[in-house]
C-alpha positions in Angstrom: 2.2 -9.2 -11.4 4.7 -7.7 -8.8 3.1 -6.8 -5.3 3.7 -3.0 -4.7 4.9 -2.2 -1.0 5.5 1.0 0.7 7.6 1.4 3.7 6.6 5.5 4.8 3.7 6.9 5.5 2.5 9.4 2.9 1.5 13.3 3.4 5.0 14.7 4.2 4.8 17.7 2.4 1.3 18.4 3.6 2.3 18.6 7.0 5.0 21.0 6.6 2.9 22.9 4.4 0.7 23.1 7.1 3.4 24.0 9.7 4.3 26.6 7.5 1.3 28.3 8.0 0.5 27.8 11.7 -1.8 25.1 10.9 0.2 21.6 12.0 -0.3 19.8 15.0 2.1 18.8 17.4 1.3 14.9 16.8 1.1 15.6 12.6 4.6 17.6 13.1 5.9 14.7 15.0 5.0 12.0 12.8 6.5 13.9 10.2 9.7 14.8 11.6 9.7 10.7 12.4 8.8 9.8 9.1 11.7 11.8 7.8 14.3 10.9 10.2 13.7 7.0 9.8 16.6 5.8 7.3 15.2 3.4 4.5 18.5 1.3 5.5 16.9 -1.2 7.3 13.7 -1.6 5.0 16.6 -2.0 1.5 18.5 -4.4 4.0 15.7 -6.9 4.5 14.5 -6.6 0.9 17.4 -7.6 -0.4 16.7 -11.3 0.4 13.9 -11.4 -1.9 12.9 -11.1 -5.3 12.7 -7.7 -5.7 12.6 -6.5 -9.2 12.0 -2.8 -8.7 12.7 0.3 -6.1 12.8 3.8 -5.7 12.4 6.2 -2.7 9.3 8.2 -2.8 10.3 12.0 -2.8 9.9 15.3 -5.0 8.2 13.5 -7.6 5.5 11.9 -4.5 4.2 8.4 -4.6 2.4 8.6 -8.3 5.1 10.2 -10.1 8.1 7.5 -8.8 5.4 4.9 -9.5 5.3 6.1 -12.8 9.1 6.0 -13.1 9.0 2.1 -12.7 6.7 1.7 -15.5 8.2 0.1 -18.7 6.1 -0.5 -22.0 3.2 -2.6 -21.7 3.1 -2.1 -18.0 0.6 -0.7 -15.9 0.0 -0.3 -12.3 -3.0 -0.2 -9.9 -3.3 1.3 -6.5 -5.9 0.7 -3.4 -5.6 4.1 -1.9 -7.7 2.2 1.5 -4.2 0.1 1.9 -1.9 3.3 1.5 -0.4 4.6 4.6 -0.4 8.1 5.6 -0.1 10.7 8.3 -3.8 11.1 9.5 -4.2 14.7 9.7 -2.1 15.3 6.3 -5.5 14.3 5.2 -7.5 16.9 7.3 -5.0 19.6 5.9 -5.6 18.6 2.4 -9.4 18.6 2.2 -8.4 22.6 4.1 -6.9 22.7 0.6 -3.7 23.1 2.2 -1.2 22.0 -0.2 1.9 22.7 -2.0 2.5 24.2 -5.5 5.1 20.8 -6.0 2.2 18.7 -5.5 -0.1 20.5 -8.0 3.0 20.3 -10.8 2.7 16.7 -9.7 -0.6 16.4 -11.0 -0.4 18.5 -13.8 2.2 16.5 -15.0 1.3 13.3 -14.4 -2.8 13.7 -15.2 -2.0 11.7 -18.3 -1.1 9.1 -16.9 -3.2 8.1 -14.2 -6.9 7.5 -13.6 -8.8 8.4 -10.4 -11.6 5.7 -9.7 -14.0 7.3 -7.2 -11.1 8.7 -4.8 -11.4 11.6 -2.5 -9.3 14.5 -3.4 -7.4 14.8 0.1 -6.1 11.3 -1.0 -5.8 12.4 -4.5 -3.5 15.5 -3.1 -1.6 12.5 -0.2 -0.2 10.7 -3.7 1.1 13.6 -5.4 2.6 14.9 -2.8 6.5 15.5 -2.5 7.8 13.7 0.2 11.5 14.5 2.1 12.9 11.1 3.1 10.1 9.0 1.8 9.7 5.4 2.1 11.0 3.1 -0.4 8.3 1.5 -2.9 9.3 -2.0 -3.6 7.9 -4.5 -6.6 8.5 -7.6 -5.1 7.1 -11.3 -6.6 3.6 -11.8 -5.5 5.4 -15.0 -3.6 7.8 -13.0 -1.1 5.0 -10.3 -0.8 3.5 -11.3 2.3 7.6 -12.4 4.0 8.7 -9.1 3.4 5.8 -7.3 4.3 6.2 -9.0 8.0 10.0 -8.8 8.1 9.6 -4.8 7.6 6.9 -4.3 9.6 8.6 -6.3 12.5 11.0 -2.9 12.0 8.5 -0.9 13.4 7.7 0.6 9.9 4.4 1.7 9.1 4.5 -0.3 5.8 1.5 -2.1 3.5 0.8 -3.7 0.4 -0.7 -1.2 -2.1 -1.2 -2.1 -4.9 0.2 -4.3 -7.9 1.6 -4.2 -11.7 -0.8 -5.2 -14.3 -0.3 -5.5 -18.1 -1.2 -2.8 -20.1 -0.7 -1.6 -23.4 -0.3 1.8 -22.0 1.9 3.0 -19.0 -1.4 3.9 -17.2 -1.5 4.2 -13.0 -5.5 3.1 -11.9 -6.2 4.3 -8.3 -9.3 3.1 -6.8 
């Protein structure tokens, strides 16, 4: 029953993939560079006066293979990909089907395990990608959900809700 919250925005790698090539904005560059630059300091700080049961930082692996991480048997997870913060135009760049070779081991790797309920690819591609200095994922009690979303978002993090754990006899990721 644990409340999900993440503290980056997602799509990291997408954007330097798309640098790479020529192809990044000035404004996607930017909110990269600040996405990576941002210490998750101040976000393990404040959640350390609540219960928080789990966390990781959201990097090589991306968002669905550290979510899988904090899985244990009988465990499941769901995701609302419409609460999941991102870098706008890593989006664009992804449905231009640029993307990184990381991201697409992602996937390969973790196909077994999750289950894509009507979700456009570009998101698809935003949660497997590798992140560099990615935001911390937290599994906080549904009761100090909503306290700690505020107290990290008063941080000037672009942080949300998304998603929750769910019991499950297998150690299966839904994503709707």
């Amino acid at each position: 029953g644990d409340i999900l919250i993440l503290t980056k925005p997602l799509g990291v790698g997408i954007v330097c993939a798309a640098s790479r090539v020529g192809k990044a904005s000035d404004k996607a560059l930017s909110e990269a560079v600040r996405s990576m630059t941002t210490l998750n300091k101040y976000a393990s700080e404040t959640m350390r006066k609540y219960r928080v049961h789990a966390c990781t930082d959201v990097t090589g692996f991306g968002f669905l293979g550290h979510l899988k991480e904090m899985l244990r048997d009988g465990c499941g997870a769901v995701v609302d990909t419409l609460t999941v913060p991102f870098i706008r135009e890593a989006a664009v760049y992804a449905r231009e089907f640029i993307i990184t070779a990381a991201a697409e081991r992602n996937r390969e790797y973790l196909q077994k395990y999750t289950e894509f309920m009507d979700v456009p690819f570009s998101m698809q591609e935003l949660l497997f990608d590798p992140q560099t200095s990615g935001g911390l994922l937290i599994a906080v009690d549904p009761g100090d959900a909503d306290a700690l979303l505020s107290e990290i978002e008063a941080l000037g993090l672009p942080c949300a809700i998304v998603g929750s754990f769910i019991q499950s006899p297998e150690k299966k990721i839904l994503i709707r």
